[in-house]
C-alpha positions in Angstrom: 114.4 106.9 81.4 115.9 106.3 77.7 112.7 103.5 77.7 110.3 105.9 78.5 111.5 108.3 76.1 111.9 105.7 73.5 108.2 104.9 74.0 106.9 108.3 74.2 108.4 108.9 70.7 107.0 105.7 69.4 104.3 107.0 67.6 106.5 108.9 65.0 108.3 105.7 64.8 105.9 103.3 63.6 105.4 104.5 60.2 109.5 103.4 59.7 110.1 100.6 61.6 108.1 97.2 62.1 110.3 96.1 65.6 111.0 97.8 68.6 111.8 96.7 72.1 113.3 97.3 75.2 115.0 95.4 77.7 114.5 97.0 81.1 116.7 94.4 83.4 118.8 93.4 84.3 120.1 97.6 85.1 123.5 97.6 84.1 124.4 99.5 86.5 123.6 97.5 89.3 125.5 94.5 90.8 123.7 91.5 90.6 123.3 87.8 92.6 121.0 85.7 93.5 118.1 85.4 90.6 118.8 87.9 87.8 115.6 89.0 86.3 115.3 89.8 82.5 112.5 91.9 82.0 111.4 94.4 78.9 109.0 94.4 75.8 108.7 93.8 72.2 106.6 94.7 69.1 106.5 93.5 65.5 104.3 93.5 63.0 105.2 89.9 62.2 104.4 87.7 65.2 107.0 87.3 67.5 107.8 83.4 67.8 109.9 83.3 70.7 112.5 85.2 72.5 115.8 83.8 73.6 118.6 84.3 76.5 122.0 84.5 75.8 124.4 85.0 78.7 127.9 85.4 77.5 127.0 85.0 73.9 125.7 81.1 75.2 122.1 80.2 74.7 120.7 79.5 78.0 116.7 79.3 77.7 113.6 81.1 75.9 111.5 83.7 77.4 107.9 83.8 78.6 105.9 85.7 76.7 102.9 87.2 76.1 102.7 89.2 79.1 100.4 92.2 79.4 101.9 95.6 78.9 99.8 98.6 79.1 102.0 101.1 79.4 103.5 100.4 76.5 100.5 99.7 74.5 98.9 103.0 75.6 102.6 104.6 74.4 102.0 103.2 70.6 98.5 103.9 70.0 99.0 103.1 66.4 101.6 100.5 66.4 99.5 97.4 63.9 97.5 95.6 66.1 98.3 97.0 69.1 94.9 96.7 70.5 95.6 92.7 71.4 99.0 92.8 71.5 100.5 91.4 74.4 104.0 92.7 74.2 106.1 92.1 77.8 108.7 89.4 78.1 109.9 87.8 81.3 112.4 85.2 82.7 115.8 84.8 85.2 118.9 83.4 85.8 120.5 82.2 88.5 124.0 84.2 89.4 125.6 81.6 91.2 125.9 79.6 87.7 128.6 82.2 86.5 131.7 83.8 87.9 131.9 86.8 89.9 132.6 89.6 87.6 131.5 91.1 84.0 129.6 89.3 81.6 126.9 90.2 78.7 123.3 89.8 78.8 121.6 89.6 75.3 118.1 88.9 73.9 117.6 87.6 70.3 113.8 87.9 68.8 112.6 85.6 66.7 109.4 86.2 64.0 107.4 84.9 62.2 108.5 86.3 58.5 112.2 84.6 59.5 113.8 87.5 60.9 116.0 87.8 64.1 116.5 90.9 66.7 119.3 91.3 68.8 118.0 93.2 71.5 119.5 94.7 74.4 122.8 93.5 75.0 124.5 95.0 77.7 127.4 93.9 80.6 126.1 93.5 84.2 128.8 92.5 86.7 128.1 89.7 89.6 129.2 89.4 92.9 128.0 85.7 94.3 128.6 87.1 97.9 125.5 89.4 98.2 122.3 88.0 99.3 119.8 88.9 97.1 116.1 89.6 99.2 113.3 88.1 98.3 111.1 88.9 95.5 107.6 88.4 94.4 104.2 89.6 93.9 100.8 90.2 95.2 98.3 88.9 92.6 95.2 89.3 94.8 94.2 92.1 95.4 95.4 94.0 92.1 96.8 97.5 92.0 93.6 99.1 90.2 93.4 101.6 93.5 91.1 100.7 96.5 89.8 97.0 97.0 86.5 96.3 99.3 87.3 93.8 101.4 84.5 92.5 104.0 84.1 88.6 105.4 86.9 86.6 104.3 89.1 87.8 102.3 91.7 86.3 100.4 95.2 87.8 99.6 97.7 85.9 96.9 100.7 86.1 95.1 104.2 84.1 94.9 107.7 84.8 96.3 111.2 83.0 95.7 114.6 83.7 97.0 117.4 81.4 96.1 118.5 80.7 99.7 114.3 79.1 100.2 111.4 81.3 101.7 111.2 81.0 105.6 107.6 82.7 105.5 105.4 85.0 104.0 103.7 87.9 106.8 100.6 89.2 105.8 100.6 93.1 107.4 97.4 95.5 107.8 98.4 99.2 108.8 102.1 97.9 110.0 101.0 94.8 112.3 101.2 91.2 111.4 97.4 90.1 110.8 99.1 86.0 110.1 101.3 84.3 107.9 100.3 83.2 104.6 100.1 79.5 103.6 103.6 78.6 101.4 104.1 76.8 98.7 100.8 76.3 96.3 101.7 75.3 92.6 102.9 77.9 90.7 103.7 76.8 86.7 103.6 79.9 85.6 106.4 81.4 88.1 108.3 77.9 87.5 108.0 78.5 83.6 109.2 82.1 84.1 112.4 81.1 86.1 113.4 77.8 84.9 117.2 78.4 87.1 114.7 78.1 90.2 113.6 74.6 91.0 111.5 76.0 93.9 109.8 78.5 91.7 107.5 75.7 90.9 105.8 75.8 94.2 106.1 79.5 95.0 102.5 80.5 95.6 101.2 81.6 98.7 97.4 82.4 100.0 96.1 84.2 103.2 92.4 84.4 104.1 92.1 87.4 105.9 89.7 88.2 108.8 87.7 91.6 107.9 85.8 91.8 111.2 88.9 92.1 113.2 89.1 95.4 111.7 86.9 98.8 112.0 85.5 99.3 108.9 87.2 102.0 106.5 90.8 102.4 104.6 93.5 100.2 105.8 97.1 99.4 104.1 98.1 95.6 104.1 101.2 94.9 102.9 102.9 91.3 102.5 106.4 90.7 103.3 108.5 87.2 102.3 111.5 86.1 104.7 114.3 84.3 103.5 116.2 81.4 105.4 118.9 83.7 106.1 117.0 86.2 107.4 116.5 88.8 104.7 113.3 90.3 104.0 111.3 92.5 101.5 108.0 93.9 101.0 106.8 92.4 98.0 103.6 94.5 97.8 101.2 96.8 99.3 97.5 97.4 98.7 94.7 99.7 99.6 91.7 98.1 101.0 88.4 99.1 102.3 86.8 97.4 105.0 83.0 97.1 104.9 81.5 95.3 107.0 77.3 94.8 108.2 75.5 91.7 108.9 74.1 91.5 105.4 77.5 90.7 104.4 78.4 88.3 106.3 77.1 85.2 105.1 78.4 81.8 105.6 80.7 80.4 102.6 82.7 77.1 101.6 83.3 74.5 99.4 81.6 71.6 98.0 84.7 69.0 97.3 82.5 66.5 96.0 81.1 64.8 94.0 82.6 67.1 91.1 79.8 68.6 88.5 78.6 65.8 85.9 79.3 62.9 87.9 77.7 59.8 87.5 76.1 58.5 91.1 74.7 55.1 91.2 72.0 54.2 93.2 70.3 50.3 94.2 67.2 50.6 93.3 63.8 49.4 94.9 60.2 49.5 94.0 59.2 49.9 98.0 60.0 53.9 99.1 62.8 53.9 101.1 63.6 56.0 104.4 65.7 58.8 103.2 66.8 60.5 106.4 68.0 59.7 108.5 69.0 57.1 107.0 70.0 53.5 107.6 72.0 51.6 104.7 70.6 48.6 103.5 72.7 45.5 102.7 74.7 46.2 99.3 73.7 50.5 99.0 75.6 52.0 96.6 76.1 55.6 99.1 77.5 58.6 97.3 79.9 60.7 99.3 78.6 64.6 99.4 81.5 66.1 101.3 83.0 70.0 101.8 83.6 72.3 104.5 81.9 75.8 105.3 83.0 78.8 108.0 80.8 81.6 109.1 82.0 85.1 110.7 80.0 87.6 113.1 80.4 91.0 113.7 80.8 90.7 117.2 83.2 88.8 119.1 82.2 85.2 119.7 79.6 85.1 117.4 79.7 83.6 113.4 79.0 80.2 114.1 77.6 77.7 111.2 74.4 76.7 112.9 73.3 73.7 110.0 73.8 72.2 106.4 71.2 71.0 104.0 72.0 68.7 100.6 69.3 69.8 97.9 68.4 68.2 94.9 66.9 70.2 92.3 65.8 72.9 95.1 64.6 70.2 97.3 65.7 69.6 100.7 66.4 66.0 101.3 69.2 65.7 103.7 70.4 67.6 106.7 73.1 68.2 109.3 69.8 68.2 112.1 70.0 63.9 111.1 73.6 63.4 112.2 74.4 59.9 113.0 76.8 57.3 112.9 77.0 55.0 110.1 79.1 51.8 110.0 81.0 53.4 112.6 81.4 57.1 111.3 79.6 60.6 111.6 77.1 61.2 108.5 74.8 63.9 107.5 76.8 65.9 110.1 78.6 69.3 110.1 81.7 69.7 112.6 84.1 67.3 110.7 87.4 67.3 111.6 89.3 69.9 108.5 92.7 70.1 109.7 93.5 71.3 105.8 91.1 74.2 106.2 92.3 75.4 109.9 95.5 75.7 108.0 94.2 78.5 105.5 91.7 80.2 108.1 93.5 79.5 111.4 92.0 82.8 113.1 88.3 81.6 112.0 85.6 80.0 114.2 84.6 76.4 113.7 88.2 76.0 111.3 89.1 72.8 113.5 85.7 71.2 112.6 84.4 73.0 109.9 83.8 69.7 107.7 80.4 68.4 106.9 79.4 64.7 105.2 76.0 63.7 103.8 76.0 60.3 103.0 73.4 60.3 100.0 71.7 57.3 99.0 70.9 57.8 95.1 68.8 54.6 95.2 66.4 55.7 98.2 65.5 58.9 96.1 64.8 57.3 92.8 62.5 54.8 95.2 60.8 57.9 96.6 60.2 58.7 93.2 63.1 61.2 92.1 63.6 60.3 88.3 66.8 58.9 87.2 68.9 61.4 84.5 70.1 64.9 85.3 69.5 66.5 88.0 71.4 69.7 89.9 72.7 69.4 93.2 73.5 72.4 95.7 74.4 72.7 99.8 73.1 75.4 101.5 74.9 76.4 104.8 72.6 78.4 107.4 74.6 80.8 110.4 72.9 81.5 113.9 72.3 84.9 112.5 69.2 83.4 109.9 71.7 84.3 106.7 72.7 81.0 104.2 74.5 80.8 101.1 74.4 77.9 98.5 77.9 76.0 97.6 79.0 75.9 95.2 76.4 78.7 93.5 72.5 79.0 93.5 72.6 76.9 90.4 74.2 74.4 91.9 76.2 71.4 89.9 74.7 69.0 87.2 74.8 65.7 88.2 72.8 62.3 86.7 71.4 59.5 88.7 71.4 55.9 87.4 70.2 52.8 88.8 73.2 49.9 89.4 72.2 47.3 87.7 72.3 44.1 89.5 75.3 42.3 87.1 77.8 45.3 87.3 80.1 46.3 90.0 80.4 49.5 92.1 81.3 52.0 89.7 84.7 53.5 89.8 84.8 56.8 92.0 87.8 59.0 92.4 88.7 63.1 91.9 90.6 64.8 90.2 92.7 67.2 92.5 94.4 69.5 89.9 93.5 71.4 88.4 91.0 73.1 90.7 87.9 75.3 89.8 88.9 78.3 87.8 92.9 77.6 88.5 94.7 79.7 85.6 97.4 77.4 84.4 100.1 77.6 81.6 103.3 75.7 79.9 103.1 72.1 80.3 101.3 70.9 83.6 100.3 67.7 85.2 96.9 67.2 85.9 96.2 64.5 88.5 93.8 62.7 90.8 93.3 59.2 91.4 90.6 56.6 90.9 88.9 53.1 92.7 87.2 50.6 91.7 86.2 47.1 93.5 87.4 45.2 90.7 90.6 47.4 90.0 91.2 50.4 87.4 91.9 49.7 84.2 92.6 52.6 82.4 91.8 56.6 83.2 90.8 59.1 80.3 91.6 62.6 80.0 88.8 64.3 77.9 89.8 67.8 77.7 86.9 70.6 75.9 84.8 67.3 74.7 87.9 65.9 73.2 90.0 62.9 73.9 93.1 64.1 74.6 95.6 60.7 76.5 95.2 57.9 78.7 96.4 58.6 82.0 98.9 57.1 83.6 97.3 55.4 86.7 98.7 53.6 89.6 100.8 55.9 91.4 100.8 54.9 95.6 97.9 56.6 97.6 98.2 55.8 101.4 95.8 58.6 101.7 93.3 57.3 99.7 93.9 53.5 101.2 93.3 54.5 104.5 89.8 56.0 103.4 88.9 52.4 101.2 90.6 50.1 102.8 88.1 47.3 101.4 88.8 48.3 97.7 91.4 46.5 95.8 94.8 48.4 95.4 93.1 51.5 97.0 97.0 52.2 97.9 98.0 52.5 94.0 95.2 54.4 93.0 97.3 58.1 91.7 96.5 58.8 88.4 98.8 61.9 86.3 98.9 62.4 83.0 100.9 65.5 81.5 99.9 68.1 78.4 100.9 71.2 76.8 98.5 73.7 77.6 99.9 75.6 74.3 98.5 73.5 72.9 94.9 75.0 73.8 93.5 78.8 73.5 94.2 81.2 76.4 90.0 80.8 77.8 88.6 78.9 79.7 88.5 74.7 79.2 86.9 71.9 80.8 88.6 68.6 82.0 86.6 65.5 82.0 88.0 62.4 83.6 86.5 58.8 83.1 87.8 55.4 84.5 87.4 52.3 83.6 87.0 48.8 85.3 88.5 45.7 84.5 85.0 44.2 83.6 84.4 47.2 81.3 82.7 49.8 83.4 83.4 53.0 82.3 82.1 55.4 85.3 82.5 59.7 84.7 84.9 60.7 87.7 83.6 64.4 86.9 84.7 67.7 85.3 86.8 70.7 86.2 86.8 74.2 84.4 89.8 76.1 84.2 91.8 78.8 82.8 94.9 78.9 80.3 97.2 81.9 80.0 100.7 81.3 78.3 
């Protein structure tokens, strides 16, 4: 109340003061355990450099900042540069690192023009014995009122609890619909509660089925269990079902090749059968692989009926082809996508909703496809006549080159995080991994255009051996290489990673926007 009534006055304040704040928690007047969560806001109208914890008058670590706060930027309207100010502060501490009893919480503000704040110090007591429930947050959908939901639709957020999460429910009008998927990378929750080891992996995603439910309002809520037992509801959310047939098109993901990615082809002068195709002796063959999922309106129906690989609009490979090839499916949908039943398991086809097109660069640029750029799109048909293109209608940019007869197979590889349109802050560590027939021998991080580091490279990869057995230390084929996203503008960025061979071949492993907020 004294916060609200600090802020409401804050407009007769500004013309006398250049800080103000608030610390909101940890409430005094509460008995805390388990994580302790500092939260509350600051202006200047000096930047504020940092924000630091004490605990019992001992530093113990420095604040995130530059969280959104618009309730207190709609409270001081004319507060200097308020308009992009960003003014909350967040972090925790873990209870079990200090005695039961009273002790004194204390934030100290740095600025920019060498001045420091001492902000809300207060004494909270501790009692080690309580178990503290869960807590978290529902990031998707937000709390701007009522969410349309139709098809799939995907709910996330991130919940901790000292004692480990059990599970996260996902609840529509007071019945479990499923339980989410635990434990996706979380940085940002990590950076915010640097106590919590497991913070770092705190995220959680559910893909929810609209069709089982009649179209209108419904209330879902999500609710994290701890290992002892206690629970909480971290959120709840309006939604509104709507559902028709027009909505319901098929959607997926295209996992590679990643956009600007160099594919080699062997080249011929005599036009070569495209598809189906049958590899000649020494094809270079470029993996086009992803999965897709379809639902119906009716029970039993939804079903991906076929898959089509198109090159610059054209169609030049389909699932309608499938075969085997040197002993495995190609050009086939129905893969086995054990990852992907994990994150739809109520969905038709989840099992087996991979498909492969094994694409011959070289038989294209024989049939007279020029070598250069070129875009590159799947489209994904259901038994109801709707498709939709993955990853877009535009499709990704990709270039065609002929392998010239005195090189090797390029190096191929992926990078694996971060992902499309991830939002990522703090330090992070992006990784992947990278082959070539005559080994690795270095991996480039190009970040915005830039050269940023050479990665380090040649971390074990079973995984990856057991795809390319026949390539040389497939097995220690990881590459990681770590950077301080502070160091780059909150927008959006793009990663480039390149790999080298040990004759000299530098081969573009592809590129992967994504998103910093610190």
């Amino acid at each position: 109340m004294l916060a609200l009534l600090g802020a409401l006055l804050a407009p007769a304040l500004t013309a006398q003061v250049t800080f103000v704040g608030d610390v909101e928690k940890p409430d005094p007047a509460v008995t805390q355990s388990g994580m302790i969560l500092v939260q509350g806001w600051a202006l200047d109208q000096a930047t504020i450099s940092k924000i630091e914890l004490y605990v019992d008058d001992q530093y113990q670590h420095n604040l995130v900042l530059n969280l959104a706060r618009i309730d207190i930027v709609k409270a001081f309207p004319t507060f200097p540069g308020i308009q992009i100010s960003r003014p909350g502060f967040l972090t925790g501490f873990s209870a079990s690192r200090f005695t039961n009893g009273q002790h004194t919480v204390e934030l100290r503000v740095y600025t920019s023009d060498g001045q420091v704040h001492f902000l809300g110090r207060r004494t909270i007591t501790i009692n080690n014995s309580i178990n503290q429930s869960p807590f978290g947050f529902i990031d998707i959908p937000n709390q701007a009122g009522v969410t349309n939901a139709s098809t799939s639709f995907p709910v996330n957020g991130w919940a901790a609890d000292t004692d480990g999460i059990a599970r996260v429910e996902v609840l529509m009008d007071g019945g479990i619909v499923q339980a989410a998927m635990y434990g996706d990378p979380r940085p940002d929750v990590g950076a915010s509660y640097p106590d919590m080891a497991a913070a770092l992996f705190s995220g959680w995603v559910a893909n929810i089925d609209t069709t089982l439910f009649e179209n209108g309002v419904h209330l879902l809520e999500v609710r994290a269990v701890d290992k002892l037992g206690m629970s909480r509801m971290i959120g709840r959310r309006q939604v509104q079902v709507i559902n028709n047939d027009s909505f319901l098109t098929p959607f997926g993901y295209l996992d590679e090749p990643l956009r600007d990615a160099v594919l080699y082809g062997t080249c011929s002068n005599t036009p070569i059968v495209v598809s189906p195709i049958a590899r000649p002796q020494g094809a270079h063959l470029t993996a086009v692989r992803g999965w897709a999922l379809d639902l119906g309106t009716r029970k039993d129906t939804g079903r991906v009926s076929y898959v089509e690989l198109l090159i610059d609009g054209v169609r030049w490979y389909s699932t309608d082809d499938c075969g085997i090839i040197l002993g495995r499916f190609a050009n086939c949908y129905g893969l086995p996508r054990y990852d992907v039943a994990r994150y739809y398991p109520t969905y038709p086809d989840a099992p087996r909703a991979g498909f492969l097109f094994t694409l011959d660069v070289g038989a294209l640029m024989s049939n007279g496809v020029r070598p250069g750029n070129h875009t590159m799109h799947v489209r994904v048909g259901d038994r109801e006549g709707t498709f939709a293109d993955l990853p877009n209608h535009d499709g990704i940019p990709v270039f065609f080159q002929c392998a010239p007869g005195d090189i090797s197979f390029p190096s191929i590889g992926f990078i694996e995080f971060p992902q499309t349109v991830d939002y990522i802050g703090g330090t992070v560590t992006f990784r992947g991994w990278a082959i070539n027939e005559q080994n690795v021998s270095y991996v480039d991080v190009i970040v915005d255009g830039n050269f940023v580091g050479r990665a380090a490279y040649g971390f074990p990869r079973p995984d990856i051996q057991d795809q390319y057995p026949f390539i040389i230390n497939s097995k220690f084929s990881g590459w990681t290489f770590s950077m301080d996203t502070r160091q780059l503008a909150n927008s959006q960025h793009r990663l480039t990673v390149r790999a080298t061979s040990n004759l000299g071949v530098t081969s573009e492993i592809g590129s992967v926007d994504f998103y910093v907020a610190n």
